[in-house]
N, C-alpha and C positions, 0 to 999 in steps of 0.2 A: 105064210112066210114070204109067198112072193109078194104077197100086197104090200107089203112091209118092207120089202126092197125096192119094189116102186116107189113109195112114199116116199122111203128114204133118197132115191134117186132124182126125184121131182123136188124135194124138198131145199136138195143141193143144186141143182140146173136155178132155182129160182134167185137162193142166195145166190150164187157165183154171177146171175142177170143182174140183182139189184146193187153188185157190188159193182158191176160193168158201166152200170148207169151213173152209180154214185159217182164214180172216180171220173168219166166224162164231164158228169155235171159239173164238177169241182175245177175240171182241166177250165171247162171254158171260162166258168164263172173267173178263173184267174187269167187267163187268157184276156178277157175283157178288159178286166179293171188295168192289165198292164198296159192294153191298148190305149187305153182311158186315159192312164195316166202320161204314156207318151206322146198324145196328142195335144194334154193338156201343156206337159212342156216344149212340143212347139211351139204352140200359141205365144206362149210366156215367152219363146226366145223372138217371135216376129214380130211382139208388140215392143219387146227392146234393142231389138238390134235389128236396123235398117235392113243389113246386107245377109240376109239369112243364110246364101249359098253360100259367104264366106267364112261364118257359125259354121256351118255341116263341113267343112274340109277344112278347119281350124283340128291344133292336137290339144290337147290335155295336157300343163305342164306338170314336173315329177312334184309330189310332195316337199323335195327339200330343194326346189327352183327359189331362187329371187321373186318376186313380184316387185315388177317396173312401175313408177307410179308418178303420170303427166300429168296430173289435173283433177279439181275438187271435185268432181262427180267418182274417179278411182279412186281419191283420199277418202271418201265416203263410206266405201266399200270396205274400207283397209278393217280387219277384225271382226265383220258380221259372219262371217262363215257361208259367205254369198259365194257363188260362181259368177264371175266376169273375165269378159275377153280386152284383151288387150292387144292388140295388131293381132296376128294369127294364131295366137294362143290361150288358152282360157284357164282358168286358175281359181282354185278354192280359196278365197281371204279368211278365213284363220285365224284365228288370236294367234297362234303360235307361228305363222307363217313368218316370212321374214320379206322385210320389203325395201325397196328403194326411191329416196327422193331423185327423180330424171333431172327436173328443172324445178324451177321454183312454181310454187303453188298461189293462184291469184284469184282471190273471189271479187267478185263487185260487189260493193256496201247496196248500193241504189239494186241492181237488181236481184242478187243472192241474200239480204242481209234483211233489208227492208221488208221483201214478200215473201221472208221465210220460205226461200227455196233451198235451202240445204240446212245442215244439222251444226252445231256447234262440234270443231272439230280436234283444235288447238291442243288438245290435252291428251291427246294422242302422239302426240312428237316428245310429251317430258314424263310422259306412263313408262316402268319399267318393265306392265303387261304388253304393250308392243314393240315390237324387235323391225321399227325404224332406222335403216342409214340415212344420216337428212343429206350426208353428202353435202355440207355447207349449205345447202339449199333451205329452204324455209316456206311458210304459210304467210303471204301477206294477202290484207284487204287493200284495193282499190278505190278512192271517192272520188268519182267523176264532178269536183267541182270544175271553177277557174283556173285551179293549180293542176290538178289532176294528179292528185295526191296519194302514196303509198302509205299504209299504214300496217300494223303491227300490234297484235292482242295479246293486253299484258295483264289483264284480269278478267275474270266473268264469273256470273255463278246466276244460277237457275234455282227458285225456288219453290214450294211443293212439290219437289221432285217424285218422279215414282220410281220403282224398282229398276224400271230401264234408263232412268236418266240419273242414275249413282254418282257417273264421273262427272257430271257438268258442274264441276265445278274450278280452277285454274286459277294460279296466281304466280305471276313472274316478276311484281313490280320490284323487287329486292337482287333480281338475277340480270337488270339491265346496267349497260355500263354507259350512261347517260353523259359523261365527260366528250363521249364521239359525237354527240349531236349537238348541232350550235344553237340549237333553239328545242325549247321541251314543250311542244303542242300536244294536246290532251283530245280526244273526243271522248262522249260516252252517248252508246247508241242504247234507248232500253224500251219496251214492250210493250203498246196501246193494250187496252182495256180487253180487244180480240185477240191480244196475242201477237200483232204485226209488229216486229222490230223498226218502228217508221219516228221514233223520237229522239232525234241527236240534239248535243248542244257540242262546242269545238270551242278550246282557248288557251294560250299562251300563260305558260308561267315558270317566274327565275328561278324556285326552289326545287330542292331534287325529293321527290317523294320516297319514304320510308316505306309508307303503310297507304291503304286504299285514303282516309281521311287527309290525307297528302296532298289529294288530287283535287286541282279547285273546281272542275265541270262535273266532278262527283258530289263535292258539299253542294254544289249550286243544286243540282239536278235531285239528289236523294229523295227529298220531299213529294218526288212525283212519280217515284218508282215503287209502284205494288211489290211489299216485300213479302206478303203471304203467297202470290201464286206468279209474280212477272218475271223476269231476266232482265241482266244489263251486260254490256262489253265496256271494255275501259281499252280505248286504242292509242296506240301512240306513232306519231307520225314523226317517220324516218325516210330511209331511201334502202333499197333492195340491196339486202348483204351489210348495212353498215352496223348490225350489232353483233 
């Protein structure tokens, strides 16, 4: 009988060990990977944002804050459900967040357009899945010619699209009130064989376009636009604020 209580006694001292063990192993094993992973989001915060010390004593803004939004790299961000800082505060972008135009929004064609350094964005100001104030303000392109010219995207469309490029596609030529500009200049910027948005043609013309086939640097140009996998923009040059 007493062997028997031994055994039984031994039996218990070893589970209640390997239970001692198991739950250690488990603490650290999780202990680690949290370590892991907040290292890893260091990283991620010093390879994007210069001022690191200014990240770490930055706050959290609340759920139902505004998101302030200066510039195409923050227009960028607007609805991916990214974390980004903005002066001292950092902020979850959201599809549902709500956001504000600060100032106007200015890409350069030659440097953001051409070497595909940003995303096609425009169709995010007239989506009624984002909860944009544009605050009068707007998305102009920039072309560093001669003139040094503002411009203005009034159509676009991406094709073989995938599952993440749904919305690339925009069309406002019907929603412009062409009567305020004295002159109706057209550009259409559309996509070498790699992908590089680097082929424009730009030209004047007296009729008010209805439909995309309206457009004469679109008839000129179609013929050389890959319609199975390329993109085009249809821009129109104005001046800041005037539509």
């Amino acid at each position: 009988m007493k062997d028997n209580k031994g055994f039984i006694s031994l039996y218990v001292l070893l589970a209640m060990l390997f239970l001692l063990v198991f739950s250690f192993t488990t603490y650290e094993i999780i202990d680690s990977n949290e370590k892991t992973l907040a290292m890893k989001n260091k990283e991620v915060e010093k390879i994007y944002y210069k001022d690191y010390e200014q990240i770490e004593n930055s706050t959290y803004a609340s759920e139902d804050e505004i998101i302030p939004i200066y510039n195409i790299d923050e227009f960028d961000m607007v609805g991916t459900g990214n974390y980004m800082q903005i002066k001292d505060k950092i902020y979850n972008c959201k599809r549902s967040s709500s956001y504000l135009l600060v100032d106007n929004i200015i890409c350069d064609v030659k440097e953001d357009i051409f070497i595909s350094n940003i995303g096609f964005n425009d169709y995010k100001l007239s989506s009624d899945s984002y909860h944009i104030n544009q605050n009068d303000k707007s998305l102009y392109y920039y072309f560093n010619d001669e003139n040094g010219n503002y411009w203005k995207c009034i159509y676009y469309d991406k094709y073989n699209k995938s599952k993440s490029d749904q919305n690339l596609f925009y069309n406002i030529i019907n929603k412009i009130d062409y009567s305020k500009l004295q002159n109706k200049e057209f550009m259409i910027i559309w996509s070498s064989e790699n992908g590089e948005m680097n082929n424009y043609e730009i030209s004047l013309q007296k009729n008010t376009p209805k439909s995309l086939e309206d457009i004469d640097v679109y008839k000129k140009s179609k013929q050389e636009i890959d319609f199975n996998s390329g993109e085009f923009y249809i821009l129109l040059n104005t001046e800041i604020n005037e539509l």
